[in-house]
MIKOL-265817 format. One line per 5 residues: number of its first residue (from 1); their letters; for each residue x, y, z of C-alpha. Coordinates in Angstrom, 2 decimals, decimal comma. Layout:
BEGIN
NUM) A) X Y Z; ...;
***
This chain:
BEGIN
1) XXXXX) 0,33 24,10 21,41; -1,10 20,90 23,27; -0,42 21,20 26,41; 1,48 17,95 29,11; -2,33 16,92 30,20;
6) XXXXX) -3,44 16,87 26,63; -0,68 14,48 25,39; -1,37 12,32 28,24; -4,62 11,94 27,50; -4,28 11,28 23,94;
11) XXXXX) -1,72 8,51 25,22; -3,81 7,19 27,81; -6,93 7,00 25,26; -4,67 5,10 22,23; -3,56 1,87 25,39;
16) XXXXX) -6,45 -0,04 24,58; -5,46 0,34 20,59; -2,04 -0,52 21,20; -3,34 -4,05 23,72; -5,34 -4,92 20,96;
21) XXXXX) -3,25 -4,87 18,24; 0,40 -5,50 19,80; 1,81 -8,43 18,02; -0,72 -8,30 14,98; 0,61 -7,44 11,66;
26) XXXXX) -0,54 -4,33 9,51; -0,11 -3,88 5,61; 0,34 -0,44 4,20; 0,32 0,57 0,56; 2,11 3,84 0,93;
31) XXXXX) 1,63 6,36 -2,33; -0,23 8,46 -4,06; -1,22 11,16 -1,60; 0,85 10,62 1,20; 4,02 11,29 -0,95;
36) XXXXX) 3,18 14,51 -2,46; 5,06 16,33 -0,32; 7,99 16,00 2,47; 6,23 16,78 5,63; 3,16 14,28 4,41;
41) XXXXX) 5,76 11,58 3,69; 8,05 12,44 7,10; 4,19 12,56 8,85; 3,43 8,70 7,30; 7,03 7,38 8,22;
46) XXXXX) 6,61 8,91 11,58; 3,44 6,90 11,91; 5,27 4,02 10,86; 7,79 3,94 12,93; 5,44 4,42 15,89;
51) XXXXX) 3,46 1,53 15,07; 6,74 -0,14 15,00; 8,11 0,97 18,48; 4,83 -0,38 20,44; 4,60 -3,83 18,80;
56) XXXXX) 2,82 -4,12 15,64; 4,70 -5,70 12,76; 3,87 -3,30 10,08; 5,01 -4,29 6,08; 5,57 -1,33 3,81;
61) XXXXX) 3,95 -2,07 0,46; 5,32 0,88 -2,31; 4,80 2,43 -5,56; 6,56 4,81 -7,33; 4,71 6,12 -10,42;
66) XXXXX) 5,41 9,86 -10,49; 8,89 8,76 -10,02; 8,96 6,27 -12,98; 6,93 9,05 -15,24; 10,21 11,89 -13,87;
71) XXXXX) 13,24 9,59 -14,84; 11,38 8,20 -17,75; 11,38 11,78 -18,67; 15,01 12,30 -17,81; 15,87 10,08 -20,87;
76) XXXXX) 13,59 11,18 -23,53; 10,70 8,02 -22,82; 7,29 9,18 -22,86; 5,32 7,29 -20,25; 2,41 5,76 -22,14;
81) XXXXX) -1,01 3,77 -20,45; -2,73 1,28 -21,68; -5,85 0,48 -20,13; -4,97 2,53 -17,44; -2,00 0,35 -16,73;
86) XXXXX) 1,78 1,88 -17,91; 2,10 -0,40 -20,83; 6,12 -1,43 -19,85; 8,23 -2,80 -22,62; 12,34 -3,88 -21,99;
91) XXXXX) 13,55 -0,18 -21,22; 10,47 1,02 -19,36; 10,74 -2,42 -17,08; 14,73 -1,18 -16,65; 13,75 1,72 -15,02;
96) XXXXX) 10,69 0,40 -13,10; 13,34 -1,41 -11,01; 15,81 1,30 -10,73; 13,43 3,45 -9,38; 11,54 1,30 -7,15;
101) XXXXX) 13,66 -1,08 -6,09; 16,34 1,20 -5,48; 15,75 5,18 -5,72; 12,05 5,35 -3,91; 12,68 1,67 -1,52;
106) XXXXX) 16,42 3,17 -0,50; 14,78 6,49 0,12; 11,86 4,82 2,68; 14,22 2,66 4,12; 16,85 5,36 5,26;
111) XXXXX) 13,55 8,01 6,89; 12,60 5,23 8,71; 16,26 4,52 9,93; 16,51 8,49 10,73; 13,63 8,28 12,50;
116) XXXXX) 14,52 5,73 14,69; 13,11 2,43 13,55; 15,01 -0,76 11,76; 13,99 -1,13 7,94; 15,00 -3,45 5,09;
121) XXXXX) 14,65 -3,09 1,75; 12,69 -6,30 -0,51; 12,04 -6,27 -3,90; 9,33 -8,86 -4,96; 11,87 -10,74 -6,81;
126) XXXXX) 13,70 -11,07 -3,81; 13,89 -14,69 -2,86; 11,15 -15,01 -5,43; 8,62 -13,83 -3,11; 5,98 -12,26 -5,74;
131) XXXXX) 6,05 -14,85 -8,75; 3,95 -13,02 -11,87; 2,86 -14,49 -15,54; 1,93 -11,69 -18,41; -0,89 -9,48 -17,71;
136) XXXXX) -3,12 -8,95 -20,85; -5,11 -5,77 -21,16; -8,90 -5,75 -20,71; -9,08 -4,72 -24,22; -6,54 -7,62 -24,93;
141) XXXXX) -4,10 -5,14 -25,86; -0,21 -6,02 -25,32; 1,12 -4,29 -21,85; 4,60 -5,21 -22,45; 6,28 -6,45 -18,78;
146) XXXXX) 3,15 -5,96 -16,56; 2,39 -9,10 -14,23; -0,52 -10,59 -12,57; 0,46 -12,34 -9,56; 0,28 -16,13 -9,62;
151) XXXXX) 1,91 -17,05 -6,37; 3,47 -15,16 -2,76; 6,38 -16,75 -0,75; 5,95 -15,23 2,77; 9,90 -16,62 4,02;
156) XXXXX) 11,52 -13,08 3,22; 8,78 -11,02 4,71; 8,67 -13,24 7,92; 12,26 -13,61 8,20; 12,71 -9,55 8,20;
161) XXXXX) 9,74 -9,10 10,89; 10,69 -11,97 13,21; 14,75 -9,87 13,34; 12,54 -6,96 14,00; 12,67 -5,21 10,84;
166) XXXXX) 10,21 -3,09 8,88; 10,01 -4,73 5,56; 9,73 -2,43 2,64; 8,48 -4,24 -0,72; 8,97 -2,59 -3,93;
171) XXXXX) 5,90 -3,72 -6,38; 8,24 -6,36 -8,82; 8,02 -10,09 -9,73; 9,81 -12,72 -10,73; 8,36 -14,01 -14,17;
176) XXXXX) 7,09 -17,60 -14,45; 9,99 -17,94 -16,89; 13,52 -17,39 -15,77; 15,23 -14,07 -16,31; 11,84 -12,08 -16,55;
181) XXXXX) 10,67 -9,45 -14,04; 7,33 -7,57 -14,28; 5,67 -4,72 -13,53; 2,79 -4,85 -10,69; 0,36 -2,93 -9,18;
186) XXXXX) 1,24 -2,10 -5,67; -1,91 -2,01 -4,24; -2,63 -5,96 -5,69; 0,61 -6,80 -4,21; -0,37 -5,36 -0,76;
191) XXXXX) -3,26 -7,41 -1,48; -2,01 -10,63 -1,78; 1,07 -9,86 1,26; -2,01 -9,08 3,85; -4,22 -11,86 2,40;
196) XXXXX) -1,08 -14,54 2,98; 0,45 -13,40 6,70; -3,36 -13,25 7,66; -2,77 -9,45 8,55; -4,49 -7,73 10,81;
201) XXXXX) -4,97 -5,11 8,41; -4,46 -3,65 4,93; -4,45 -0,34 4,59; -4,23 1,58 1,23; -2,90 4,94 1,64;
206) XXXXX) -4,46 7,13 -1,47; -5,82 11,07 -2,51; -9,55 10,75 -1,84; -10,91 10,09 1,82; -12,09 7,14 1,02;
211) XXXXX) -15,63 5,66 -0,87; -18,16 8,03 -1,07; -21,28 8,08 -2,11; -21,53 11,12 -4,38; -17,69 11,16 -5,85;
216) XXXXX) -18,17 14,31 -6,39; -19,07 15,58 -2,80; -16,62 14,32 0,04; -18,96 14,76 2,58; -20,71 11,40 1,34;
221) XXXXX) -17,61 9,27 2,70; -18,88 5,97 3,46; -16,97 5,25 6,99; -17,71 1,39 7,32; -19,09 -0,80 3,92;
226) XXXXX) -18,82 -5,10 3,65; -18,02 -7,13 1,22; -21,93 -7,49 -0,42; -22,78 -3,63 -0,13; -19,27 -2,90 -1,63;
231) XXXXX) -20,15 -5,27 -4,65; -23,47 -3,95 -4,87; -22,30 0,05 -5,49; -19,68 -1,13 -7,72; -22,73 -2,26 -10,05;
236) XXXXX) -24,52 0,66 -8,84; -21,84 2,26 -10,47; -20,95 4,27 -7,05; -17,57 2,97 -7,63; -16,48 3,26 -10,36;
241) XXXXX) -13,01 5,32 -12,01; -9,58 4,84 -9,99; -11,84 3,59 -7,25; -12,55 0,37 -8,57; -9,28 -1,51 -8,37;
246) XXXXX) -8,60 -0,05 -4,86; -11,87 -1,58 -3,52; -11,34 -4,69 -5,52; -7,77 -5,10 -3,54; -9,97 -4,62 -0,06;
251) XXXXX) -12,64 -7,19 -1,01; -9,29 -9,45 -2,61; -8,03 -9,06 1,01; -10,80 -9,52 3,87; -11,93 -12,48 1,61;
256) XXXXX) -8,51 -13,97 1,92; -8,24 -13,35 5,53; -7,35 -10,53 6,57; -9,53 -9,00 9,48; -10,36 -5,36 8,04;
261) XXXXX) -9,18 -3,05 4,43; -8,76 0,42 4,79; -8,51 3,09 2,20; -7,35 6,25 4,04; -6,72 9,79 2,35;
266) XXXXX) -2,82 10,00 2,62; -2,93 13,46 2,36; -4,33 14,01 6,16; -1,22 14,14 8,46; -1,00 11,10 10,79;
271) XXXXX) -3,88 9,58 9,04; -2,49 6,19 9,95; -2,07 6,74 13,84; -6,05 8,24 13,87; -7,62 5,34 12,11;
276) XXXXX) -4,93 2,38 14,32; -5,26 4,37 17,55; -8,07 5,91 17,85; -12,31 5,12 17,74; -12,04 8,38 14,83;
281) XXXXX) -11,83 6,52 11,43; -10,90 9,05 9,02; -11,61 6,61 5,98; -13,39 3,99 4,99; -12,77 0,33 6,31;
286) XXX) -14,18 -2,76 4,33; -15,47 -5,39 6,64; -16,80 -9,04 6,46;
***
């Protein structure tokens, strides 16, 4: 048990993280990992919330797929991939916003209200604020109602931060054409959210500790990479796998802006408040 003295310590050393950062905006992709099981999700929206309370505007970027994959299973739909992509025809793109819009944003929104903090629920299509035309496979094969984004409007986001709100943005768009939504990657979204309210941060929550060297040893993590040695191991081949769009998203981000990317292993409890907080970077963080 940590004894009075400890926790004032620990305070007393996070003060200069909270000065420096109080009024700066954060993004965080929250998935993969950090929602695999209740403590590791109540530990993240803990985190959150914190952030919250002392001053930094923090945006919740979400996905949702093992939730998708579950009720796409409740109704007899077997989730199919394409690319690595969930190829999404009319039904699948149904239940994409069911679940993510409502089920998995609803759920975030009302922890964080439990826990004490102020959270509203936004849905990219909300006030158009993702706008998306048809994403074509690599292979050029059809994926159905899966977007690349073409354009961000900011209002919705800023207008829930300046009533001092934590926004929470499901990963949907608006089509180009009216009446069409589409499917998008969250982390690309959290992307292009950081990149436009020139955020302090984006950090992408996920299951590995970050880039490493040797994927298949985690004592290789790579703790601090910029934007020409990340390009260079991606043609190394370094990165390479699941890796590859994450790291794309950080480069995406810092080149649009935003100050520092962070991919942090989501399944370390209060992950978040160690890398913000502290000088102990748990993960690796993608710099100019």
């Amino acid at each position: 048990m940590i004894s009075y003295h400890d926790k004032a310590r620990i305070l007393s050393e996070a003060l200069p993280f909270i000065q420096r950062y109080h009024g700066k905006t954060m993004v965080i992709k929250y998935g993969g990992g950090a929602m695999q099981t209740d403590d590791l999700c109540r530990s993240v929206i803990d985190d959150i919330v914190l952030l919250s309370l002392v001053g930094i505007s923090v945006v919740v970027v979400h996905g949702g797929g093992p939730e998708i994959n579950e009720m796409l299973t409740k109704i007899g739909k077997e989730p199919r991939f394409v690319d690595g992509l969930r190829y999404t025809d009319a039904e699948t793109m149904d239940i994409v916003q069911m679940v993510l819009s409502g089920r998995v944003s609803k759920h975030l929104v009302q922890l964080i209200s439990e826990q004490g903090g102020k959270a509203l629920s936004l849905s990219g299509v909300d006030g158009r604020m993702l706008k998306a035309r048809k994403l074509v496979g690599k292979s050029g094969a059809d994926l159905g109602f899966v977007g690349e984004i073409t354009g961000v409007d900011l209002e919705p986001v800023r207008l829930a931060i300046s009533g001092g709100y934590i926004p929470v943005v499901s990963s949907v768009a608006c089509g180009e054409e009216p009446g069409v939504a589409y499917n998008i990657n969250a982390d690309t979204a959290a992307a292009h959210l950081s990149a436009g309210l020139q955020a302090e941060k984006l950090i992408l929550m996920t299951d590995v500790r970050g880039i490493l060297r040797n994927p298949k040893d985690e004592e290789t993590l790579i703790s601090e990479i910029t934007l020409s040695e990340a390009e260079q191991l991606a043609k190394d081949g370094v990165i390479a796998g699941g890796m590859i769009p994450k790291v794309d998203c950080c480069l995406q981000a810092v080149r649009g802006g935003v100050d520092k990317a962070h991919i942090l292993d989501g399944r370390v409890p209060h992950s978040l408040l160690i890398e913000i907080l502290s000088d102990q970077g748990i993960g690796t963080m993608v710099v100019r």
